[in-house]
N, CA and C atoms as an extended XYZ file, in Angstrom:
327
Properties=species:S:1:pos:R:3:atomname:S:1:resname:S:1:resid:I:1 pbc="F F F"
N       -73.509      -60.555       76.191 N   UNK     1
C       -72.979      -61.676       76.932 CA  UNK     1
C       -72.352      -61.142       78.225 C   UNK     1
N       -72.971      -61.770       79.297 N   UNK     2
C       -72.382      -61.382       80.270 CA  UNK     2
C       -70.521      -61.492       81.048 C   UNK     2
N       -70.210      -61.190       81.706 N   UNK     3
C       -68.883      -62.118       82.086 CA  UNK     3
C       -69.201      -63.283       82.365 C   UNK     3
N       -70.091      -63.904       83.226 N   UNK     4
C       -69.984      -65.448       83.347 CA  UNK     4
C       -70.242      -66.084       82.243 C   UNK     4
N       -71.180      -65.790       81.756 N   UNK     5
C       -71.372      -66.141       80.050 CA  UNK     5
C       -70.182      -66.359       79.291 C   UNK     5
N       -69.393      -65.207       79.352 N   UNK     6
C       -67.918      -65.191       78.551 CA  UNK     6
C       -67.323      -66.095       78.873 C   UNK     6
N       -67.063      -65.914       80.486 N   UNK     7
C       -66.328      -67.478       80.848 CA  UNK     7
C       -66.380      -68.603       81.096 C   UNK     7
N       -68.094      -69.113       81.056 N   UNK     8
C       -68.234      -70.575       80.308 CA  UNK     8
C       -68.155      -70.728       78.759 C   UNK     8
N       -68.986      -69.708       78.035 N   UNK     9
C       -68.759      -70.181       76.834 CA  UNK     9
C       -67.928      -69.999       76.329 C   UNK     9
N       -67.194      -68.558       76.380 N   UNK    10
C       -66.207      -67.998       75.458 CA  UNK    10
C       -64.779      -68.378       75.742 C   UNK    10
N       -64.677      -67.891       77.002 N   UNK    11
C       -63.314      -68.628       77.193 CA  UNK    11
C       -62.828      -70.190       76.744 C   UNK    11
N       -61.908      -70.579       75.766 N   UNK    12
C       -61.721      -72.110       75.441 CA  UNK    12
C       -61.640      -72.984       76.876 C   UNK    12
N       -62.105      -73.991       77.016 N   UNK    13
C       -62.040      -74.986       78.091 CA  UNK    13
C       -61.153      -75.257       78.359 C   UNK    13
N       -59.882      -75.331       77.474 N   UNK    14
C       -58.710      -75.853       77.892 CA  UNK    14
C       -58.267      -74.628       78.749 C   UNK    14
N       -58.016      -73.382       78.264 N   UNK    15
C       -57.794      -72.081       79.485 CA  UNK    15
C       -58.442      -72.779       80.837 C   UNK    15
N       -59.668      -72.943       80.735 N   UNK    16
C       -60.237      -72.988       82.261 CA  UNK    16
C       -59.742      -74.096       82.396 C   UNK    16
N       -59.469      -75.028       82.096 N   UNK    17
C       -59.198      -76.086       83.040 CA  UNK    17
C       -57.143      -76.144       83.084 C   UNK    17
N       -56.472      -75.085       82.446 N   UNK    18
C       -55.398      -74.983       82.856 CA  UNK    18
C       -55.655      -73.998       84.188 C   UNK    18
N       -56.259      -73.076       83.875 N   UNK    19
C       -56.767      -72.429       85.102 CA  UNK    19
C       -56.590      -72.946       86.414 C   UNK    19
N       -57.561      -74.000       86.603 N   UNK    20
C       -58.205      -74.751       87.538 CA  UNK    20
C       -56.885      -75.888       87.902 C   UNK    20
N       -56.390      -76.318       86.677 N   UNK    21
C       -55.443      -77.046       87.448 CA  UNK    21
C       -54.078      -76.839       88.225 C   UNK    21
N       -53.867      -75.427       88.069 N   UNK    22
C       -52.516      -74.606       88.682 CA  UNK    22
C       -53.524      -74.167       90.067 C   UNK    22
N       -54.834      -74.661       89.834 N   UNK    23
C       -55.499      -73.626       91.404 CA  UNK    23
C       -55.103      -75.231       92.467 C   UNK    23
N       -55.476      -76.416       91.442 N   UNK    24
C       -55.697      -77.993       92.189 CA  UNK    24
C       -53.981      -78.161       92.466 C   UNK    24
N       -53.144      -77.751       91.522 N   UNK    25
C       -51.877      -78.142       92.049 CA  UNK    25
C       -51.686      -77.622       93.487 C   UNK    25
N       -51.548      -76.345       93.442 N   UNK    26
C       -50.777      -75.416       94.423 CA  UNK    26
C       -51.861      -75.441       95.517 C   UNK    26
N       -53.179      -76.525       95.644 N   UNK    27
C       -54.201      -76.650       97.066 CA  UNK    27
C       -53.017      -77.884       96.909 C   UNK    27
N       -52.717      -78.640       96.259 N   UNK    28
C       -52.301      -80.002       96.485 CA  UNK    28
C       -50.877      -79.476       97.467 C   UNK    28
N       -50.079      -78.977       96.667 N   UNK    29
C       -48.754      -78.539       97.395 CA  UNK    29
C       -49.374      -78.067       98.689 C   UNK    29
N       -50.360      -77.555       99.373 N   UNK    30
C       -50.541      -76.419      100.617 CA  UNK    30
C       -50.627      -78.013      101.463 C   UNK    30
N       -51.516      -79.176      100.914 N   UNK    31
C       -52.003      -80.104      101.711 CA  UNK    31
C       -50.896      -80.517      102.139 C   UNK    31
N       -50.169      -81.119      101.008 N   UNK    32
C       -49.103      -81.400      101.526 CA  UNK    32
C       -48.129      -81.235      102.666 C   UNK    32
N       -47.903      -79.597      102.598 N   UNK    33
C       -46.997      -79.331      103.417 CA  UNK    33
C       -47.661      -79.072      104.815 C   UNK    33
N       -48.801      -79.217      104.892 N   UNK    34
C       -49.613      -79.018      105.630 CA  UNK    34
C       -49.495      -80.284      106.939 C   UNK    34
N       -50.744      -81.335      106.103 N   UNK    35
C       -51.131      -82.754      106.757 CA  UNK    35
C       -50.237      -83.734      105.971 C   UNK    35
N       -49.207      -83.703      105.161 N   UNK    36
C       -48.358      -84.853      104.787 CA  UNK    36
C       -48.622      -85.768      103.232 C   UNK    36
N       -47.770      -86.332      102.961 N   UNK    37
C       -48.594      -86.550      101.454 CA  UNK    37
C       -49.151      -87.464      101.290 C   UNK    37
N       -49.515      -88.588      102.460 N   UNK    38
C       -50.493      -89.929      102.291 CA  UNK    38
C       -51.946      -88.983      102.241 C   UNK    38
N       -52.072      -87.944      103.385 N   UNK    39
C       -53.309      -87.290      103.335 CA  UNK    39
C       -54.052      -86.406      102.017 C   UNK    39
N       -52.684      -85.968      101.181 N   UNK    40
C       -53.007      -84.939      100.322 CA  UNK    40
C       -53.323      -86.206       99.369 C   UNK    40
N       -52.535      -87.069       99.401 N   UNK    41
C       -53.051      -88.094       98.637 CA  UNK    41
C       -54.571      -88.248       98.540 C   UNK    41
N       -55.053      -88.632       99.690 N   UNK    42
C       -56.284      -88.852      100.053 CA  UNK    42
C       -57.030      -88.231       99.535 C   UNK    42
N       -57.094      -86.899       99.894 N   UNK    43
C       -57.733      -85.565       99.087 CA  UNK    43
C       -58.028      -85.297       97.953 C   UNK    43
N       -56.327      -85.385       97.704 N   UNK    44
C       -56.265      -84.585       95.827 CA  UNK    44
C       -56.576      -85.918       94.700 C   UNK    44
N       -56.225      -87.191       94.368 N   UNK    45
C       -56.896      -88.043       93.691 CA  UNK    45
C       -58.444      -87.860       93.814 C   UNK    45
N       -59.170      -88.302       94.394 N   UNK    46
C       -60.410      -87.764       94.049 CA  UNK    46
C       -60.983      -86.427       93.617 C   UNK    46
N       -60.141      -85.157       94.634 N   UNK    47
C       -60.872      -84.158       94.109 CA  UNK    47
C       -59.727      -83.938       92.418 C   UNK    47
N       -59.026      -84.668       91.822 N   UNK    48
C       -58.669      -84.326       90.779 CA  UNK    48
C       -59.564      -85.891       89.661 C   UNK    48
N       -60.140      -86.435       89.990 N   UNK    49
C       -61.092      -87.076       89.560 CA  UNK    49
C       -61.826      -86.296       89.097 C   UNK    49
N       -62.743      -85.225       90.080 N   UNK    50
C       -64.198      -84.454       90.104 CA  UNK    50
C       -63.644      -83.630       89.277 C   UNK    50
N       -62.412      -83.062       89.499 N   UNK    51
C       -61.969      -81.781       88.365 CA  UNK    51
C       -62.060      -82.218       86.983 C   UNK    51
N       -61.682      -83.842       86.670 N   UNK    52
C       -61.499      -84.127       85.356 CA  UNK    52
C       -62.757      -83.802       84.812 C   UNK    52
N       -63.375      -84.537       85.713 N   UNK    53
C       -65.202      -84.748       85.171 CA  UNK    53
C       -66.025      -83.238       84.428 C   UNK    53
N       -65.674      -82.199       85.690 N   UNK    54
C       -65.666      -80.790       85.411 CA  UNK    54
C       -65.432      -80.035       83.751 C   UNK    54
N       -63.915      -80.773       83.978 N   UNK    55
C       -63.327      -79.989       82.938 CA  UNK    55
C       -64.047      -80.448       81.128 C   UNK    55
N       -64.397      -82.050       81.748 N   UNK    56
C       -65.366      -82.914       80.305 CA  UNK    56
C       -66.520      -82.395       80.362 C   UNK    56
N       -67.278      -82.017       80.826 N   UNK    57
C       -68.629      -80.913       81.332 CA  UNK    57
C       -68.215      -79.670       80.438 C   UNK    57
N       -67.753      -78.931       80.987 N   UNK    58
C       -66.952      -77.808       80.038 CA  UNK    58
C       -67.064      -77.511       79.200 C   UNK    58
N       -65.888      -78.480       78.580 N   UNK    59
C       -65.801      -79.027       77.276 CA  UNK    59
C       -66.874      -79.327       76.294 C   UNK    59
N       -67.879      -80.641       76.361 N   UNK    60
C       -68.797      -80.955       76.478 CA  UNK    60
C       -70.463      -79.888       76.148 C   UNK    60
N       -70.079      -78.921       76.909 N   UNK    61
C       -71.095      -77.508       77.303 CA  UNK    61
C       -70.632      -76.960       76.231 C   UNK    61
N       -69.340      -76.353       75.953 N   UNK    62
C       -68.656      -75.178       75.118 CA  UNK    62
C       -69.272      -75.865       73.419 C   UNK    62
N       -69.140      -76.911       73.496 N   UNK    63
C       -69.323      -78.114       72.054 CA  UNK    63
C       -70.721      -77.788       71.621 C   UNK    63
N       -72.008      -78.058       72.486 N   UNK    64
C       -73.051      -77.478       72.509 CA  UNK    64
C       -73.443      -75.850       72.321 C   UNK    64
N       -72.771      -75.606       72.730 N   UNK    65
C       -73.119      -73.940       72.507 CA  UNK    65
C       -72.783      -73.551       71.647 C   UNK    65
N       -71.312      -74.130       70.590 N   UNK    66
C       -70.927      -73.439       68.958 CA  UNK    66
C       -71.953      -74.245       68.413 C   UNK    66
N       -72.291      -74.988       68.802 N   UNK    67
C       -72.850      -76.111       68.111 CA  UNK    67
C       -74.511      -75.418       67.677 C   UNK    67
N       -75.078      -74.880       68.941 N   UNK    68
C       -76.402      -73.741       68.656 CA  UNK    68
C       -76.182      -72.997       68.169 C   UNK    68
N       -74.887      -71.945       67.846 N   UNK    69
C       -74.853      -70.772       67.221 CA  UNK    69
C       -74.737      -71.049       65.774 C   UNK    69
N       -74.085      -72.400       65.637 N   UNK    70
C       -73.982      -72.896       63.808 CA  UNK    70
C       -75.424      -73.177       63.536 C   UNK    70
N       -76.058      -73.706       64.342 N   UNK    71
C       -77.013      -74.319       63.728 CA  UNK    71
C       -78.241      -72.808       63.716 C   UNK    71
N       -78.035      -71.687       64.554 N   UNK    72
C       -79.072      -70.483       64.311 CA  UNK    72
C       -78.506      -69.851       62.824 C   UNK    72
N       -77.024      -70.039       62.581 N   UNK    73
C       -76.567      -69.125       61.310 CA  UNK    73
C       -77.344      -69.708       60.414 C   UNK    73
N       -77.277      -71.180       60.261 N   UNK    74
C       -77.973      -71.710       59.059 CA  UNK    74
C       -79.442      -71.713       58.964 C   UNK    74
N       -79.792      -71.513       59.919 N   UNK    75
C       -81.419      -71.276       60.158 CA  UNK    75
C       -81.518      -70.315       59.120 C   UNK    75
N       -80.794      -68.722       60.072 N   UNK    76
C       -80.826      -67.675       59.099 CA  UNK    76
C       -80.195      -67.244       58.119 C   UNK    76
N       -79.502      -68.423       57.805 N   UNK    77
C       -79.312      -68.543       55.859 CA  UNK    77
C       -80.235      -68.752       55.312 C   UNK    77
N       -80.500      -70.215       55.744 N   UNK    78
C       -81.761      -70.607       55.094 CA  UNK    78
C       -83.297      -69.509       54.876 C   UNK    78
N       -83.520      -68.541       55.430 N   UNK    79
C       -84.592      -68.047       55.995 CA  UNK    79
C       -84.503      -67.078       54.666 C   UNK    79
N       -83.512      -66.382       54.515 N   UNK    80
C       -82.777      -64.763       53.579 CA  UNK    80
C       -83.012      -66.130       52.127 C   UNK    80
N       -82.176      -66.980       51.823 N   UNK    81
C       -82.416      -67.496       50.599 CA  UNK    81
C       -84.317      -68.002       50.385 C   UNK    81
N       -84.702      -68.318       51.749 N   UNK    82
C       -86.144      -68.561       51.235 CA  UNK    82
C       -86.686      -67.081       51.108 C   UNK    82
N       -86.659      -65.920       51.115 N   UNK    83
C       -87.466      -64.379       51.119 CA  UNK    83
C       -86.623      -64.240       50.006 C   UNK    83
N       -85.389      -64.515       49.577 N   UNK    84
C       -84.919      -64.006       48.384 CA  UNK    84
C       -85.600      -64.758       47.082 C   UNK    84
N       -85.400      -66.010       47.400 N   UNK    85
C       -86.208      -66.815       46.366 CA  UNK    85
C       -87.902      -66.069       46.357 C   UNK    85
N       -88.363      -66.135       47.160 N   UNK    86
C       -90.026      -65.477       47.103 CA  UNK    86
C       -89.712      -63.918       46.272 C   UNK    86
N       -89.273      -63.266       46.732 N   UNK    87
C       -89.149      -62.040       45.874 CA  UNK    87
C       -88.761      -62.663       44.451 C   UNK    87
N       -87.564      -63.037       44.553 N   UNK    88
C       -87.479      -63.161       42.832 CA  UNK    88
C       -88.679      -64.265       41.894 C   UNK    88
N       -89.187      -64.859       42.830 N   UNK    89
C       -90.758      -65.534       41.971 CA  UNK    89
C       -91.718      -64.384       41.695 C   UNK    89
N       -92.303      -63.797       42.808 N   UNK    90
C       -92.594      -62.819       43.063 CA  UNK    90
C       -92.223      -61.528       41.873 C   UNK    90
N       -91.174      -61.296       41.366 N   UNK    91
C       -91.041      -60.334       40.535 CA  UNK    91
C       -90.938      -61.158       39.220 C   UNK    91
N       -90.241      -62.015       38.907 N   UNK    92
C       -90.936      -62.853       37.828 CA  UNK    92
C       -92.359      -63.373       37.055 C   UNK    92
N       -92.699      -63.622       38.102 N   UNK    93
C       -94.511      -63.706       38.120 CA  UNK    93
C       -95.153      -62.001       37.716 C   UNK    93
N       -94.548      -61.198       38.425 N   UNK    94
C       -95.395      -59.623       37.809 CA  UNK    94
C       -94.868      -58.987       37.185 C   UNK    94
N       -93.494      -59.405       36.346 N   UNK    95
C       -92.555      -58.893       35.168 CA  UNK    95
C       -94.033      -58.779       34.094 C   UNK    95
N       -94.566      -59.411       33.668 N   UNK    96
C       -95.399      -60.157       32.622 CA  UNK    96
C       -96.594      -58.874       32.601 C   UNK    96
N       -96.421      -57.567       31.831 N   UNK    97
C       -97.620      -56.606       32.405 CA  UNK    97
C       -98.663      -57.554       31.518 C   UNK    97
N       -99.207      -58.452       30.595 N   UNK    98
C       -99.926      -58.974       29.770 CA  UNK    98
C      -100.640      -60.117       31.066 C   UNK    98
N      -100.021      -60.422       31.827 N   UNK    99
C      -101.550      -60.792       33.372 CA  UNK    99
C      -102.063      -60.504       34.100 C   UNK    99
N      -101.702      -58.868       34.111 N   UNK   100
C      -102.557      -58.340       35.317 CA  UNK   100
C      -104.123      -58.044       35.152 C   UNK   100
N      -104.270      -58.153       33.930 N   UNK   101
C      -106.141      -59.119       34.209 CA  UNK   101
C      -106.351      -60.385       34.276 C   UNK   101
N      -105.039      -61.520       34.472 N   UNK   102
C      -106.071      -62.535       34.652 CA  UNK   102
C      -106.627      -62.890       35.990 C   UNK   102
N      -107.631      -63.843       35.730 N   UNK   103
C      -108.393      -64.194       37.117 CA  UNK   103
C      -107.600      -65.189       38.419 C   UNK   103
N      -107.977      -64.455       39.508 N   UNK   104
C      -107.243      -65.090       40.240 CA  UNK   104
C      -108.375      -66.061       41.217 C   UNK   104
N      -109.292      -66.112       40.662 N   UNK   105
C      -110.185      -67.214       41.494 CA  UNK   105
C      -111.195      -66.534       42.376 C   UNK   105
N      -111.125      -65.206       42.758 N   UNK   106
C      -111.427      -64.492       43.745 CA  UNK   106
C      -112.935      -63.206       43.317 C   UNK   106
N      -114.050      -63.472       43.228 N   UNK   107
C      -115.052      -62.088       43.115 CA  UNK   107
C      -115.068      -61.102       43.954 C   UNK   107
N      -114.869      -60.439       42.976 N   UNK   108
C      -114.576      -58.384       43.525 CA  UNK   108
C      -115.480      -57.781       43.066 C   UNK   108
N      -116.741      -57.699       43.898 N   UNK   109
C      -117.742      -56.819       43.185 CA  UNK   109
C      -118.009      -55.675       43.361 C   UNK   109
């Protein structure tokens, strides 16, 4: 897994979007003191709209991705109990030394 990898999937969403929102505060405070707070107004409500949206994306993404790794474990549960089950038929079936002549349908001449 790469680092960006790590830090969409691995990192919890809520980290990144506390992250992100101490980055949206302290642009909000700069606007402020900057162009005034009707303007930062202007600014920061929407771009803290887009952040929400972001952060449900995220979220959303991170949900999906445990969500593939549960569903590959059980794959390969399922997979080990089906080869375990075949072996143990498999050795059940040739426990029996009294069939290894019978016919299996097949001419061997």
């Amino acid at each position: 897994m790469n680092w960006w990898e790590w830090l969409i999937y691995g990192a919890p969403w809520w980290l990144q979007a506390a992250g992100g929102a101490g980055l949206l505060i302290g642009a909000f405070v700069l606007l402020v003191r900057i162009f005034g707070l009707k303007t930062a107004l202007q600014v920061g409500v929407p771009a803290a709209a887009i952040f929400a949206a972001l952060v449900y994306g995220r979220r959303e993404r991170q949900a999906g991705w445990n969500d593939a790794h549960a569903k590959g474990d059980r794959d390969a549960d399922e997979a080990v109990e089906r080869a375990r089950a075949a072996r143990y038929d498999a050795d059940r079936r040739n426990a029996d030394a009294g069939r290894l002549r019978d016919d299996d349908g097949y001419r061997r001449d």
